[in-house]
DSSP file (Angstrom, degrees, kcal/mol; ACC not computed):
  #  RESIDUE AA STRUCTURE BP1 BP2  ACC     N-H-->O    O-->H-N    N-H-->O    O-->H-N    TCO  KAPPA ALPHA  PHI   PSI    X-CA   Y-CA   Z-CA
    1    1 A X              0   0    0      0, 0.0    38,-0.1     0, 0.0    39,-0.0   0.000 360.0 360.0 360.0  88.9    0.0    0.0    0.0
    2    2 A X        +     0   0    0     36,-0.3    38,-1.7    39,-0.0     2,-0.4  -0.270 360.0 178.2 -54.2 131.4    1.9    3.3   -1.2
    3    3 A X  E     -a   40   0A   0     36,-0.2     2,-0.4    38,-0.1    38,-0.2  -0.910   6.7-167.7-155.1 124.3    1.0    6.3    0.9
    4    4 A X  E     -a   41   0A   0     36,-2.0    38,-1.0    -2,-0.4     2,-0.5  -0.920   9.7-156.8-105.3 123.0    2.9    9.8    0.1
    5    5 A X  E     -a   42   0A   0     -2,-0.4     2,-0.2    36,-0.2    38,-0.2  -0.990  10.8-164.0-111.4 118.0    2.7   12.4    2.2
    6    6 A X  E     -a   43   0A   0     36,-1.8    38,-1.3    -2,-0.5     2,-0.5  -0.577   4.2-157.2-129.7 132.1    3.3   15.7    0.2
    7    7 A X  E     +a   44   0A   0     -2,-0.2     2,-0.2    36,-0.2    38,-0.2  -0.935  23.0 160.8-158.4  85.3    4.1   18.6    2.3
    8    8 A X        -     0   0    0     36,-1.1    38,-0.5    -2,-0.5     2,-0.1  -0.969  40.7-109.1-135.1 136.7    3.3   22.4    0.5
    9    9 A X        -     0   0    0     -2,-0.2     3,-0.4    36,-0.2    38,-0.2  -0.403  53.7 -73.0 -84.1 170.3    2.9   25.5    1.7
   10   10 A X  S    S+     0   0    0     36,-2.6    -1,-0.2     1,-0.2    38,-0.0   0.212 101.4  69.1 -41.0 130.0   -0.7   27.2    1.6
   11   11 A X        +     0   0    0      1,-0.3     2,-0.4    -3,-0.1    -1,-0.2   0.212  55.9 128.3 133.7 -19.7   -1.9   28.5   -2.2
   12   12 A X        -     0   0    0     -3,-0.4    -1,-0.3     1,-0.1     2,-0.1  -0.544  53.7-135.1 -70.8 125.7   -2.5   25.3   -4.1
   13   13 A X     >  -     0   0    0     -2,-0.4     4,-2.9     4,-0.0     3,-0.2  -0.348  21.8-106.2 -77.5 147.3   -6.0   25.4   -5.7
   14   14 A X  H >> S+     0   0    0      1,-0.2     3,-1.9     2,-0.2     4,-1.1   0.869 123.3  50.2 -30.0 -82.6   -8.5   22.3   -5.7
   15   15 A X  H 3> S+     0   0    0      1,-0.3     4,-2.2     2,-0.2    -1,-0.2   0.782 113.6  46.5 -22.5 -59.3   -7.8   21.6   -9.4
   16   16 A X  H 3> S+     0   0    0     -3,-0.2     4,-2.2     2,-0.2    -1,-0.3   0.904 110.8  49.2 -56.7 -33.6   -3.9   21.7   -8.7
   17   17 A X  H XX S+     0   0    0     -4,-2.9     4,-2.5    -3,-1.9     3,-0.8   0.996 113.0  53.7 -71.1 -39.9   -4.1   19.4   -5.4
   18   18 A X  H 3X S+     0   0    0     -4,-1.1     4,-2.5     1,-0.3    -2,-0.2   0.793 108.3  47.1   3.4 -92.4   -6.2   17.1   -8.0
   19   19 A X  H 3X S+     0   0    0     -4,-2.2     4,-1.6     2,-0.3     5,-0.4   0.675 112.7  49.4 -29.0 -48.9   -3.4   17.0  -10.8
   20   20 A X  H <X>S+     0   0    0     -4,-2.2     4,-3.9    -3,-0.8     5,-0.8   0.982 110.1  48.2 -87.4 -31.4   -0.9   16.2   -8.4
   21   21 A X  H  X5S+     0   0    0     -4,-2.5     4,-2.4     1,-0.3    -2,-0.3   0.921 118.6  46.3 -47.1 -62.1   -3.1   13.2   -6.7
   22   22 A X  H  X5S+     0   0    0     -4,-2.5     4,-2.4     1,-0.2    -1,-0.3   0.848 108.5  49.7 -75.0 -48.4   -3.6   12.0  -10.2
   23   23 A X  H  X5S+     0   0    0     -4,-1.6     4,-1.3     2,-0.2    -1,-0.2   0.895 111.0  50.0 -84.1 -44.8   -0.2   12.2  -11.5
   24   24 A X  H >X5S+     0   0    0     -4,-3.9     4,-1.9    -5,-0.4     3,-1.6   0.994 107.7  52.5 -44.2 -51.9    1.5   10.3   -8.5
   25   25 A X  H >X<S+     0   0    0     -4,-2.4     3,-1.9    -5,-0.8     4,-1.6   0.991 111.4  42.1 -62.0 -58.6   -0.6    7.7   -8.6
   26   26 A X  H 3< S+     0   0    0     -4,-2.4    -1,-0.3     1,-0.2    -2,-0.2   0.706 111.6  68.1 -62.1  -2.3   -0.1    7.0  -12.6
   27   27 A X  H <X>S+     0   0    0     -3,-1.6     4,-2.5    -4,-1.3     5,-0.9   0.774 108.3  26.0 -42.3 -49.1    3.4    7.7  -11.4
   28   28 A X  I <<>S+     0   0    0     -4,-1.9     6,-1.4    -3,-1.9     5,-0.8   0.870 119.6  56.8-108.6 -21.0    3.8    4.4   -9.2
   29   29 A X  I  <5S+     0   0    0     -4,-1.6    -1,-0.2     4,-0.4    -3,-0.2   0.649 116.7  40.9 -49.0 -15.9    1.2    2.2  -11.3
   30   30 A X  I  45S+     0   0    0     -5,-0.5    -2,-0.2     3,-0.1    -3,-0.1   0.908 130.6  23.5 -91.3 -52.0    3.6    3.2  -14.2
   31   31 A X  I  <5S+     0   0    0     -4,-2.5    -3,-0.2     1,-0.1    -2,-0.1   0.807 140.1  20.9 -85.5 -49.1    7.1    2.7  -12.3
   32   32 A X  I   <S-     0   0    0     -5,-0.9    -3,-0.2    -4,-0.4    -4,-0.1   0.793  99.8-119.3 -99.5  -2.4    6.4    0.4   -9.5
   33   33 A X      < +     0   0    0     -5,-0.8    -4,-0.4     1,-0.3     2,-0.3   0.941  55.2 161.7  71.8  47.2    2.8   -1.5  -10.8
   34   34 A X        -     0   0    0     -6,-1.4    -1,-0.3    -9,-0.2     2,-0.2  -0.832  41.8-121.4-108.3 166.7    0.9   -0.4   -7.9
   35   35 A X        -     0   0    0     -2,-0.3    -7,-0.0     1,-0.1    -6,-0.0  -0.277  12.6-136.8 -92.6 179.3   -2.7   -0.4   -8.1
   36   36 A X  S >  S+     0   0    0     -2,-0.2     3,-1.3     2,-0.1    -1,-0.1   0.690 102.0  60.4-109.8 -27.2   -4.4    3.1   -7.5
   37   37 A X  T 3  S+     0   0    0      1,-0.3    -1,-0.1     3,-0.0    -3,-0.0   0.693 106.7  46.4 -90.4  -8.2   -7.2    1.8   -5.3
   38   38 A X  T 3  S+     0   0    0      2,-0.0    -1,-0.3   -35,-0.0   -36,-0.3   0.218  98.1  96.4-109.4  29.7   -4.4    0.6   -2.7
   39   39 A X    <   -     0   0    0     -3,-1.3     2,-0.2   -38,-0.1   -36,-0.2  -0.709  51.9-173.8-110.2 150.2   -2.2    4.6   -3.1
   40   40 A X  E     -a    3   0A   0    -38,-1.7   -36,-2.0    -2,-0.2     2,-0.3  -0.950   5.5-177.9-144.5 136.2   -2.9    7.0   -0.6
   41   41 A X  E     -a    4   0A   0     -2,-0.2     2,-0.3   -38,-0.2   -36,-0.2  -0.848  12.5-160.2-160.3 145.7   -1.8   10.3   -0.5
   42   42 A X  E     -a    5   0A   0    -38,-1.0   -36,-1.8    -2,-0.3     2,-0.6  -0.723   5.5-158.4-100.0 139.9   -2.0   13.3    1.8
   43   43 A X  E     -a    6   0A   0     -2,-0.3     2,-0.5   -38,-0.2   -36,-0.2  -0.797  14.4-167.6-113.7 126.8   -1.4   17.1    0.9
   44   44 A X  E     -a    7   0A   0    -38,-1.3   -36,-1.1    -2,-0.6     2,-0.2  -0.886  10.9-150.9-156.0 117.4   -0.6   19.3    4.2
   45   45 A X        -     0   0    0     -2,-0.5     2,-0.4   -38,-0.2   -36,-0.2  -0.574  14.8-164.1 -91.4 154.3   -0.7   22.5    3.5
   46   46 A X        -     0   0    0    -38,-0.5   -36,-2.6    -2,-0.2     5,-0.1  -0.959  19.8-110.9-137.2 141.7    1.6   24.3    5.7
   47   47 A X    >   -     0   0    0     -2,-0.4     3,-2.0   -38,-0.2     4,-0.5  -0.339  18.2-133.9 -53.4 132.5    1.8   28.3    6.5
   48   48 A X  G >  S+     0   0    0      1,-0.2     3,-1.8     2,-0.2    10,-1.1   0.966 106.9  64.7 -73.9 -17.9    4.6   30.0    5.2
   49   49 A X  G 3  S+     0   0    0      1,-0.2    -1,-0.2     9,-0.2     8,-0.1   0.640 107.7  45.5 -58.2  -9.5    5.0   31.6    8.6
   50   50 A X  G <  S+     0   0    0     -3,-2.0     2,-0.5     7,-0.0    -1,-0.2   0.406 101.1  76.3-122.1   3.4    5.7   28.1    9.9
   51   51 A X    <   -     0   0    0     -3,-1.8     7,-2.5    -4,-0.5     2,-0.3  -0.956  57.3-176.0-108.5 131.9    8.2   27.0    7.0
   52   52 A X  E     +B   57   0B   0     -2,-0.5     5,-0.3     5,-0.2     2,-0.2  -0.983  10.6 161.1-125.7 139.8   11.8   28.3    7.1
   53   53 A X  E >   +B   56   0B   0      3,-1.6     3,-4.1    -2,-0.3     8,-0.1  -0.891  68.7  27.1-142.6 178.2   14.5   27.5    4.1
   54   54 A X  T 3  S-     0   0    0      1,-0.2     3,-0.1    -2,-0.2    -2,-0.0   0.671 137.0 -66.2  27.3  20.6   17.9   29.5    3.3
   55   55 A X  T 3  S+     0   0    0      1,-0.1     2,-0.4     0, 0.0    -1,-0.2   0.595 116.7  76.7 102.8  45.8   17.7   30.2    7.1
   56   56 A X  E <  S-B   53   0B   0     -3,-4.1    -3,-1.6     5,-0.0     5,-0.3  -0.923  86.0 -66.0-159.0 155.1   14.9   32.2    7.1
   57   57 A X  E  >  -B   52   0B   0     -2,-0.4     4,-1.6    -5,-0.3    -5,-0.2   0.209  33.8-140.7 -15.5 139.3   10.7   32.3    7.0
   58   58 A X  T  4 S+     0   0    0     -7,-2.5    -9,-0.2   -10,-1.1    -1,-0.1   0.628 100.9  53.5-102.7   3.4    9.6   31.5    4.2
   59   59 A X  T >> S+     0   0    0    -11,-0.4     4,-1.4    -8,-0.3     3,-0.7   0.798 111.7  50.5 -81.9 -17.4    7.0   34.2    4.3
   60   60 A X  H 3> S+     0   0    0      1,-0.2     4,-1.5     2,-0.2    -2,-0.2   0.866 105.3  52.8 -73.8 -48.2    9.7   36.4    4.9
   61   61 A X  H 3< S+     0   0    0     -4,-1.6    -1,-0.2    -5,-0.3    -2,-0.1  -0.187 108.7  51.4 -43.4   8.5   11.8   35.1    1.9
   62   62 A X  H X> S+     0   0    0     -3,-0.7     3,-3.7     3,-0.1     4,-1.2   0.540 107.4  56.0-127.9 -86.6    8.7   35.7   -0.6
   63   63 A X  H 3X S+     0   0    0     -4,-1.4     4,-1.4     1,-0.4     5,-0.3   0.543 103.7  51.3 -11.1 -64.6    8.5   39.3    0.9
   64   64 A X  H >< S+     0   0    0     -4,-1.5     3,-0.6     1,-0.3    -1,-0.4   0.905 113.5  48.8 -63.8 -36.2   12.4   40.2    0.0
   65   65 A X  H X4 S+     0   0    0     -3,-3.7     3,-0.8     1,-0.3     4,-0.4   0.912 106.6  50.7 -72.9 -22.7   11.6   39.0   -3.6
   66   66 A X  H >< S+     0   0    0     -4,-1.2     3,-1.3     1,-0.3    -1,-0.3   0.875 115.1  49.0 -78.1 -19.9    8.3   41.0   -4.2
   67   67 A X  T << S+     0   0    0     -4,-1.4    -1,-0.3    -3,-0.6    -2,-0.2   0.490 104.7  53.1-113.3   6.8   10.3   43.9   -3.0
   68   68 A X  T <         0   0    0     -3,-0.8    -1,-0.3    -5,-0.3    -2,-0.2   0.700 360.0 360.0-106.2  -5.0   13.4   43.4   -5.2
   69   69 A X    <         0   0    0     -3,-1.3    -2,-0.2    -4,-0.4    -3,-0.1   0.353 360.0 360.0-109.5 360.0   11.1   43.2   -8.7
């Protein structure tokens, strides 16, 4: 039983989370033979205030780009 847990912050539309659900799964029925009715996978969406990369917030790290274009 394949189960992905997928881990994005907040902004992905219904349609997108959709498209990715769909595209994993024909991902491991394609690569590994798994069946689709035994895949699971969960999207948690995550605040950027609560994701940090290049050692800082990542809402904070969206901020300095808007303000450099």
């Amino acid at each position: 039983m394949p189960y992905i847990n997928l881990q994005i912050t907040k902004g992905a539309t219904r349609d997108q989370k959709a498209q990715i659900v769909k595209e994993f799964t024909d991902t491991l029925i394609n690569v590994l033979g798994k069946k689709p009715e035994h895949t699971h996978i969960v999207i948690q969406e995550i605040d950027e205030e609560n994701w940090g990369f290049a050692g800082i917030l990542t809402d904070e790290y969206r901020s300095k780009i808007k303000e450099r274009t």
